[in-house]
C-alpha positions as CSV (number, residue, x, y, z in Angstrom):
1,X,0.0,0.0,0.0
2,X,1.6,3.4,-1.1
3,X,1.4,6.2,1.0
4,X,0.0,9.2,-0.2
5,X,2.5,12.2,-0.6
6,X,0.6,15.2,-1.9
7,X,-1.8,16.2,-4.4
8,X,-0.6,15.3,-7.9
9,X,-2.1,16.9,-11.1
10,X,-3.4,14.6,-13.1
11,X,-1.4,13.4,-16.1
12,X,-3.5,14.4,-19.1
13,X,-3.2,11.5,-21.7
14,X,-0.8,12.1,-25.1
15,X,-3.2,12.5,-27.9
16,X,-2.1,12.2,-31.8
17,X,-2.7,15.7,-32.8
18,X,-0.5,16.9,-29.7
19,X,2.6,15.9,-30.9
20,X,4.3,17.3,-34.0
21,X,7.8,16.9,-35.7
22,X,11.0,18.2,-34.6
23,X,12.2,20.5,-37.7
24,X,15.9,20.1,-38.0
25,X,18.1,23.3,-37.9
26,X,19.6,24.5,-40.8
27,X,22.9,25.3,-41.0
28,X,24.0,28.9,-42.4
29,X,25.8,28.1,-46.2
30,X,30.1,27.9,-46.1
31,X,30.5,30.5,-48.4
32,X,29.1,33.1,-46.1
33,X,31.3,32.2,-43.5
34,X,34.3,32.2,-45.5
35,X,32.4,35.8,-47.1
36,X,32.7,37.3,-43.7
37,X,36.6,35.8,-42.9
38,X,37.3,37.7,-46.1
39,X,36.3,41.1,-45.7
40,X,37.4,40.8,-41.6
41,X,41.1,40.3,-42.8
42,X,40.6,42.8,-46.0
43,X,39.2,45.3,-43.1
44,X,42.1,44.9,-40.7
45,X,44.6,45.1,-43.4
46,X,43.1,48.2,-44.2
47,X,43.1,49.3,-41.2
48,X,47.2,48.1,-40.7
49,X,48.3,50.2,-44.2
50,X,46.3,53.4,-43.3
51,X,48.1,53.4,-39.8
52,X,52.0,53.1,-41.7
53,X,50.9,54.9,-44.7
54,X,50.4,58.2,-41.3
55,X,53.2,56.6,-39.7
56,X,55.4,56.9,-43.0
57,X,54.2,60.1,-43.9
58,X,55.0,61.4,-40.2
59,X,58.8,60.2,-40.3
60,X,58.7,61.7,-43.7
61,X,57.9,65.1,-42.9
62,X,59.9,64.7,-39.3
63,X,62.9,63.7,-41.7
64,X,62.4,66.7,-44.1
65,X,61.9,69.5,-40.7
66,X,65.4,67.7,-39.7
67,X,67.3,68.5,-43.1
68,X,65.9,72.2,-43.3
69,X,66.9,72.7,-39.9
70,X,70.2,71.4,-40.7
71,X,70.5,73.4,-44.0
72,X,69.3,76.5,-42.6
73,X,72.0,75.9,-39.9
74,X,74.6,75.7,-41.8
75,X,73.6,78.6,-44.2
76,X,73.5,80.8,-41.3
77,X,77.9,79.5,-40.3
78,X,78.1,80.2,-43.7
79,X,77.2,83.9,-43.2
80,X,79.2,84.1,-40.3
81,X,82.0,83.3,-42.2
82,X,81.3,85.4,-45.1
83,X,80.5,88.1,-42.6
84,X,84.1,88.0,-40.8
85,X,85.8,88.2,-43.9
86,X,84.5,91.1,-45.3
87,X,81.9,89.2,-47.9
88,X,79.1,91.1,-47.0
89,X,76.8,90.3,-50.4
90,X,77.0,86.3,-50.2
91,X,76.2,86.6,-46.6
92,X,73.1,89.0,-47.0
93,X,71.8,86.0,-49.8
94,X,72.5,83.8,-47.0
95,X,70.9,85.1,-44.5
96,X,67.7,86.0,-47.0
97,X,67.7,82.6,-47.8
98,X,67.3,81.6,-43.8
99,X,65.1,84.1,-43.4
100,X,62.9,83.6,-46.5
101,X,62.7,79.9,-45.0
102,X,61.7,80.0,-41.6
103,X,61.6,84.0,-40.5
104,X,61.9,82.7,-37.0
105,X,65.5,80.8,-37.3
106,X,67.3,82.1,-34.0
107,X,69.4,85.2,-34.8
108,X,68.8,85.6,-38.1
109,X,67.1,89.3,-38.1
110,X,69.8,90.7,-35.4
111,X,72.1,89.8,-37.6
112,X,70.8,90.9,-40.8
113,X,70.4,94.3,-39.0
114,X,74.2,94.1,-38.2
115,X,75.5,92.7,-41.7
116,X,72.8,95.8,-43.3
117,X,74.8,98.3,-41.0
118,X,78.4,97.2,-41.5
119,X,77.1,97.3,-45.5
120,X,76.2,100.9,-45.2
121,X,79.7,101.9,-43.7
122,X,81.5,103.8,-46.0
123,X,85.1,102.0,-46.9
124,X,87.8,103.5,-48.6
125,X,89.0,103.0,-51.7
126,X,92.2,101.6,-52.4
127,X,94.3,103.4,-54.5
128,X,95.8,101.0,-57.3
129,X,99.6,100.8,-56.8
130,X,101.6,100.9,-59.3
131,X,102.8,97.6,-60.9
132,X,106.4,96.8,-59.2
133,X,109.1,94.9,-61.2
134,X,109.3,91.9,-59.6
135,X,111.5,91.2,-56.8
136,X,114.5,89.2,-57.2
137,X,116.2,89.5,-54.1
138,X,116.8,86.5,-52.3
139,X,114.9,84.7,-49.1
140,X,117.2,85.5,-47.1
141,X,117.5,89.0,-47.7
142,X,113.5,89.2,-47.6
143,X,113.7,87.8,-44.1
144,X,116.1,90.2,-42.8
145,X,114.1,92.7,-44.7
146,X,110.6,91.5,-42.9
147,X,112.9,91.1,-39.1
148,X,113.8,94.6,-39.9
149,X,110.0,96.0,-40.7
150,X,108.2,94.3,-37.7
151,X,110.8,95.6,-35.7
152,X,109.9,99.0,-36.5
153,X,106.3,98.0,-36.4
154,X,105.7,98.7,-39.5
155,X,103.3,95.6,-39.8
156,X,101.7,96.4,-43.5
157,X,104.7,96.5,-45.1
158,X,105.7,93.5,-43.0
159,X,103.2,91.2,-44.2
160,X,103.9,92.1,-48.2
161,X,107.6,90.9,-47.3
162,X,106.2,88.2,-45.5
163,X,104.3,86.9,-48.0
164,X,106.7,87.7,-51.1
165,X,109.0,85.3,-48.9
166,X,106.4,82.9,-48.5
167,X,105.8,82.9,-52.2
168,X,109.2,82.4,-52.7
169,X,109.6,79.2,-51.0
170,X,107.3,78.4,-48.4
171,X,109.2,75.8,-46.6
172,X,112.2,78.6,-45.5
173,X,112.8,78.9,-41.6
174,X,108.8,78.0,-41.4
175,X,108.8,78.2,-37.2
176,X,110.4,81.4,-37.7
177,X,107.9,82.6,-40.1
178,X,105.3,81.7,-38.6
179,X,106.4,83.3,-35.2
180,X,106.4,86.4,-37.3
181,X,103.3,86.1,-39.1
182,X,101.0,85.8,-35.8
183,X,103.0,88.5,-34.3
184,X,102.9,90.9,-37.2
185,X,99.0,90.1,-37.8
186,X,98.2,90.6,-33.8
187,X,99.6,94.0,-33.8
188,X,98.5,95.0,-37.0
189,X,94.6,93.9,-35.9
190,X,95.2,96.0,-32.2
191,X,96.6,98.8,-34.3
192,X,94.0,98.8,-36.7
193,X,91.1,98.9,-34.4
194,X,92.7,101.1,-31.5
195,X,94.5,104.2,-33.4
196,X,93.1,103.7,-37.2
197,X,89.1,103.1,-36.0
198,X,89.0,99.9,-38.6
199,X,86.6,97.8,-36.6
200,X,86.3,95.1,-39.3
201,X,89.9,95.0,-40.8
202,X,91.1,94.8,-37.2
203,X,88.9,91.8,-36.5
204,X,90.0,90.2,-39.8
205,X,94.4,90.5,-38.9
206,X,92.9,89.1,-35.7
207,X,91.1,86.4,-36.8
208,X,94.2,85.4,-39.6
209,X,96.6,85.4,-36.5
210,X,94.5,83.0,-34.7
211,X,95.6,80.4,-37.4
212,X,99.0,80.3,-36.4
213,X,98.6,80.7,-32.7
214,X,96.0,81.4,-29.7
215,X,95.3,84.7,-29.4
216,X,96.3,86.6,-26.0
217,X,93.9,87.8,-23.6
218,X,93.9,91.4,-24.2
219,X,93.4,90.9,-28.0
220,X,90.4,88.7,-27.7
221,X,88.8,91.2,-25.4
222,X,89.4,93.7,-27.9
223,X,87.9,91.9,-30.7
224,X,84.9,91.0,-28.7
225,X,84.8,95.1,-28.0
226,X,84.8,95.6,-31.7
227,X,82.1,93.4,-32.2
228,X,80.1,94.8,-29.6
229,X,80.6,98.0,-31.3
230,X,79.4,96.6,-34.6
231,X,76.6,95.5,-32.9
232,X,75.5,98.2,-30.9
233,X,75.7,100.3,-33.9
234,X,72.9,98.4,-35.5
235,X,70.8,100.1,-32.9
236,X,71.9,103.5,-33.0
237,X,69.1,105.8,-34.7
238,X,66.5,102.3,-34.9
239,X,66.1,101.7,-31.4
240,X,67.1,104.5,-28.6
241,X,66.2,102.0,-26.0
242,X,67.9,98.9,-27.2
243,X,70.8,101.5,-28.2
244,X,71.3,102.8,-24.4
245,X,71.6,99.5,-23.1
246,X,74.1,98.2,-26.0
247,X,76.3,101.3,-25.6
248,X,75.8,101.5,-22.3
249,X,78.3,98.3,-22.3
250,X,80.4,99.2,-24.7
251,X,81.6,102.8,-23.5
252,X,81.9,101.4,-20.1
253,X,85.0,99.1,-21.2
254,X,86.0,100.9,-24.6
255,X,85.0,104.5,-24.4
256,X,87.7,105.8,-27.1
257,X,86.7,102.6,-29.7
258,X,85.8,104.4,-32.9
259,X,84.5,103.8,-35.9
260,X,85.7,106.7,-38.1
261,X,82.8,108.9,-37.5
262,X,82.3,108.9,-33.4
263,X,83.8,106.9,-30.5
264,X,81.8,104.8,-28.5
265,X,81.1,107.5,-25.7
266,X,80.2,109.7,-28.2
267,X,77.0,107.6,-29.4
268,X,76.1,106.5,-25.7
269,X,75.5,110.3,-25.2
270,X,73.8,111.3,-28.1
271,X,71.9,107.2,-27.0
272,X,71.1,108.9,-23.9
273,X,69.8,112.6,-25.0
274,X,67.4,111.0,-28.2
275,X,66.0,108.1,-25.6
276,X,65.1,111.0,-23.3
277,X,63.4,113.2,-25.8
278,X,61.5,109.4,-26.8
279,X,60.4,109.0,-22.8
280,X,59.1,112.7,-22.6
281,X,57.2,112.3,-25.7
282,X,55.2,109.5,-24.0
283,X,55.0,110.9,-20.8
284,X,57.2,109.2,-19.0
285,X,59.0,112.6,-17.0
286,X,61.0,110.7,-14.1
287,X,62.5,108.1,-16.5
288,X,63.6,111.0,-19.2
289,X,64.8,113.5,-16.4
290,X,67.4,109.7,-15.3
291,X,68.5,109.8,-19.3
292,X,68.9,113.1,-19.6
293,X,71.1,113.4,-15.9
294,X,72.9,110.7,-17.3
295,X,73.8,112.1,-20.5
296,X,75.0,115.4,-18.6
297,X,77.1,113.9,-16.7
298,X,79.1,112.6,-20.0
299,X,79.4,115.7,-22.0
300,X,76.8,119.0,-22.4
301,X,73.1,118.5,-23.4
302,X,72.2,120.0,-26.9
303,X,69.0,122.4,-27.3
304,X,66.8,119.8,-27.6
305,X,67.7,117.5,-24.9
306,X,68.5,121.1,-22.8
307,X,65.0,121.5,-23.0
308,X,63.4,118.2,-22.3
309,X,65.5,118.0,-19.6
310,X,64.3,121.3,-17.7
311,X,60.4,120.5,-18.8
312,X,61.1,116.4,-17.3
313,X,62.5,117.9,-14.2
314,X,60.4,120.1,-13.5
315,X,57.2,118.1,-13.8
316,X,58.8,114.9,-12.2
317,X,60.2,117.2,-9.2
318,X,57.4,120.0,-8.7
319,X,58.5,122.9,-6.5
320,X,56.9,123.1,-3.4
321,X,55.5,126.5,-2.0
322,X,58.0,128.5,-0.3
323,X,55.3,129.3,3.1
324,X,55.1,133.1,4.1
325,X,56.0,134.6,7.8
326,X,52.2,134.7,8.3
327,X,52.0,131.1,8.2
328,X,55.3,130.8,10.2
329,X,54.3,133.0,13.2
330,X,53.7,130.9,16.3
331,X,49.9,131.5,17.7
332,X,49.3,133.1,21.2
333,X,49.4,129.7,23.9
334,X,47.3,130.2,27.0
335,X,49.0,130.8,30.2
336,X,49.3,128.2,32.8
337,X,47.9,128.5,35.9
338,X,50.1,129.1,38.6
339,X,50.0,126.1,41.3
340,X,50.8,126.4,44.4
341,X,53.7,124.4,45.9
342,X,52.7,121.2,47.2
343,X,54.3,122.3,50.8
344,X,52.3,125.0,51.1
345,X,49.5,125.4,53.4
346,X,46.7,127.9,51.9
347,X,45.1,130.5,54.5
C-alpha cells in the first residue's frame, strides 16, 4: 500500500494531434562564412596600411623638418664666415635665404640688422699701386728685410715681405715665419682697431693670427669690443632703448673705440639725449629726467635735450610753495595756571 505524498495533477493523456515533428536546424551556407573571414582580414589590413601609410608620412615630414633645420643651420655658419671676412653680399643672400625659410630661425634678423649696418659703412677706396718689377732678391734678404720692418712696427709692409717670402719658398725657416706672421698680424689687428678706427679690418688680422697661434687675452677682449661695437651700432638711430643699453656696455669698457665717425662714448651720449626726448614724448617725465642726468654727466646736453631736460624735471620734481611769515608765526598759547607748591599750606 503506497502512501499518499501530496496532491498530484493529473497526467492528461498524449493524444495524436498533440505531438508534431522536430524541424531540424539549418545550417547557415560555407560561403558566407568564408564571405565574412574575407572582408574581416581585407578590413584589418586596411586598417594596418592606413596606420604606416600616417606613420610613414609622419617620419617623412619629421625627416624633411630635420634637413631644413640642418641646412638652414649651416647657411646661417656660412654667413658668419662670409660676414668675418668682409663678404658682405653672399652673406646678405645667406641670411635672405634663412630668413625667406623660416623668419623665426634664432638670430637671423639681429644679424641681418648688423651685416645691413656694416654694408652701409662707407670703406675707402684703395688706390691702385703701381705695378712693381718683380722682386729678385733672395729669401734670405726678404727675411732680414721682414725682421727689420716688424721691428719698426711697421706691420703692413711687413706682411707684403712676409708673403713675397712665402711665395718664394714656403718651406724657408717656417717656425720662424710663422712666429712672425701671428705676431705681425696681432699687432696690426690692435693697431688697426685702436689708433686707425678699422673695426672690421682689425677683427679680420685678428682672426688670420688665430691660425697660427692662440690669441692673447687682451686681443680677444678687444675683438669681442669691436664686435660689440658693430653690434650696438645696429641700434643707434633704430632703437634709442635697445641703443642705451648696448652702448651703455660698450663705453663702459671701450669709451675711445671708434668707428671713423664717433667713438663709442660719443654715441652712448647722443643714446642717452634722443631716448630722453623718446620717454618725454610718451610721458614718462621721471624716467627722461634719469637719461637726460645721465647724459649730462658725459658731456653738455644739446637744445633739444636742454630742453626736455628742464620740462622732465620740472614736472617729475614740482617745486613746493615757499610758506610766508604769516603762516610761520607761532599763535598766542594760553597761560598756565600758577599752582601752588605742594608744601604750602593755603590760608
Amino acid at each position: 500500500m503506497s502512501e499518499n505524498t501530496g496532491n498530484p495533477q493529473p497526467i492528461q493523456p498524449i493524444k495524436e494531434d498533440d505531438t508534431q515533428p522536430i524541424k531540424p536546424v539549418k545550417k547557415a551556407p560555407r560561403w558566407r562564412s568564408l564571405l565574412f573571414s574575407i572582408l574581416g582580414v581585407g578590413i584589418l589590413l586596411f586598417l594596418g596600411g592606413l596606420g604606416g601609410y600616417e606613420s610613414g608620412i609622419k617620419n617623412r615630414t619629421n625627416t624633411e623638418s630635420q634637413l631644413k633645420s640642418q641646412q638652414l643651420t649651416e647657411q646661417y655658419q656660412y654667413a658668419l664666415v662670409d660676414e668675418q671676412f668682409g663678404r658682405f653680399d653672399a652673406a646678405k643672400t645667406r641670411l635672405d635665404y634663412i630668413i625667406q625659410n623660416d623668419p623665426s630661425f634664432p638670430g637671423v634678423q639681429n644679424e641681418l640688422a648688423k651685416l645691413l649696418v656694416q654694408m652701409a659703412i662707407p670703406t675707402a677706396t684703395p688706390t691702385p699701386a703701381p705695378t712693381s718689377t718683380p722682386d729678385l732678391r733672395g729669401e734670405q734678404s726678404l727675411f732680414a728685410t721682414a725682421q727689420q720692418l716688424v721691428a719698426a712696427g711697421d706691420w703692413a709692409n711687413a706682411l707684403t715681405e712676409l708673403d713675397q717670402l712665402r711665395k718664394e719658398d714656403p718651406h724657408f725657416n717656417t717656425p720662424q715665419v710663422d712666429g712672425m706672421y701671428y705676431y705681425t698680424l696681432r699687432n696690426y689687428g690692435v693697431n688697426l682697431i685702436q689708433q686707425q678706427c678699422n673695426l672690421e679690418g682689425g677683427i679680420y688680422e685678428l682672426t688670420l693670427a688665430e691660425r697660427f697661434a692662440p690669441l692673447d687675452r687682451d686681443s680677444i677682449i678687444l675683438r669681442e669690443g669691436a664686435r660689440a661695437y658693430i653690434n650696438a651700432a645696429s641700434f643707434f638711430g633704430v632703437n634709442w632703448q635697445q641703443s642705451v643699453a648696448s652702448w651703455a656696455q660698450v663705453a663702459g669698457g671701450y669709451p675711445a673705440l671708434c668707428d671713423g665717425t664717433m667713438n663709442a662714448s660719443q654715441r652712448y651720449h647722443i643714446s642717452l639725449m634722443r631716448y630722453g626726448d623718446q620717454l618725454l614724448k610718451q610721458g614718462q617725465y621721471c624716467e627722461a629726467d634719469q637719461q637726460y642726468t645721465a647724459a649730462e654727466a658725459i658731456g653738455n646736453l644739446d637744445d633739444a635735450a636742454a630742453k626736455g631736460a628742464n620740462q622732465a624735471h620740472q614736472t617729475c620734481y614740482p617745486a613746493t610753495e615757499v610758506p610766508t611769515a604769516a603762516d610761520t608765526a607761532e599763535a598766542p598759547t594760553a597761560e598756565a595756571p600758577t599752582v601752588a607748591p605742594a608744601d604750602t599750606v593755603a590760608p
